[in-house]
N, C-alpha and C positions, 0 to 999 in steps of 0.2 A: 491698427486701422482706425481711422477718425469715423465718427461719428456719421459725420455729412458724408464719407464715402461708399460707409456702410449700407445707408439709409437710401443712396443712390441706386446703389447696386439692389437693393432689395423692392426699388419701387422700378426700376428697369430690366429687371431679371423675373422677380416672382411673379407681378403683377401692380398694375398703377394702384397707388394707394397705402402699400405695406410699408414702405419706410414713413412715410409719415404715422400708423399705426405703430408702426415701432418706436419713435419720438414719442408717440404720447398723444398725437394731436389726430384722436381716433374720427371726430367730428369730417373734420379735413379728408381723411381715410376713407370715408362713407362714401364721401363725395366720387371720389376718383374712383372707387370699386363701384359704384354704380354708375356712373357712365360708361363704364367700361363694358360693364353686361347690357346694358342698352344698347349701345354701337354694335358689340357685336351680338345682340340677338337680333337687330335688323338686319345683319350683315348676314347672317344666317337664314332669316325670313327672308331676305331676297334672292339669295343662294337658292333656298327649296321653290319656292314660286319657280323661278327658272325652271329647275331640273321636272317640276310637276307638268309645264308649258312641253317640255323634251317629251317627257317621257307618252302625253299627251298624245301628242304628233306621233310618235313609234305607233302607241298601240292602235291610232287612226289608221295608218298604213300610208302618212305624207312623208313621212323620213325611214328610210332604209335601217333595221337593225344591226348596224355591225359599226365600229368604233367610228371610222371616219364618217360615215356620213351623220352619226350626231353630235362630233366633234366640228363639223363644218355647222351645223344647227345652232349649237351650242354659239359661235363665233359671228353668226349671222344675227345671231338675237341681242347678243354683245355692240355689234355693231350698229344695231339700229340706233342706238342713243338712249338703251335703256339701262344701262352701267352709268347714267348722271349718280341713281339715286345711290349704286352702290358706292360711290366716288366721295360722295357725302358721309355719308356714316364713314367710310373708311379714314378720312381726312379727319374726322371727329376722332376717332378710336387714338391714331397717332397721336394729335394734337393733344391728346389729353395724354398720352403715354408720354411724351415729352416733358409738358408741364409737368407731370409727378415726379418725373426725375428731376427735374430741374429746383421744384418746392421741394422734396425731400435731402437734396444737397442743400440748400439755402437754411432749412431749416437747423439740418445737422450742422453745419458751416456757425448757426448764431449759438447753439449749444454747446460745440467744442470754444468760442471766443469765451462763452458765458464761463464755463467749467475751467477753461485758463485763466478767468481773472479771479471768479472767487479763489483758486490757488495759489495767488500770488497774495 
């Protein structure tokens, strides 16, 4: 298995970051493992704000306790237009899991060229 395939697979499987950590190029690495708990620690904080707003409402006595009606809650809060911000972080969280596979193929890609020529 080549290098850049490897390194693919381990920054699109484990988490964004590790194949370049694997390369070598730990710098790089930093980078993509910490966006990555960023995005989704916001994706989390806005997750719990929601479910706090839910659960809110239940013990108010505005929302019935039993699944559907704060699964329709749930949906209504969603739809007001306040999933912009989770839409954001989300598109971040991808966009960087992308790029890392894509950097850690390119990187492995110039390492397997590099390791073919010195051998010849």
């Amino acid at each position: 298995m080549t290098r850049a395939l490897k390194a693919g697979l381990y920054s699109g499987i484990v988490c964004p970051g590790v194949g370049q950590w694997w390369l070598g190029y730990k710098l790089l690495a930093c980078v993509f493992v910490l966006l990555s708990l960023i995005s989704l620690g916001a994706i989390g904080q806005f997750l719990l704000a929601q479910a706090h707003t839910v659960v809110d409402q239940v013990l108010a006595g505005q929302v019935n306790n039993n699944f559907f009606s704060i699964y329709q809650q749930v949906k209504a809060l969603m739809a007001q237009g306040v999933s912009e911000e989770l839409s954001g972080w989300s598109q971040l969280f991808v966009a960087n899991w992308l790029i890392a596979i894509i950097s850690a193929a390119y990187l492995g890609y110039r390492q397997d060229k590099l390791a073919e020529q010195a051998s010849e």
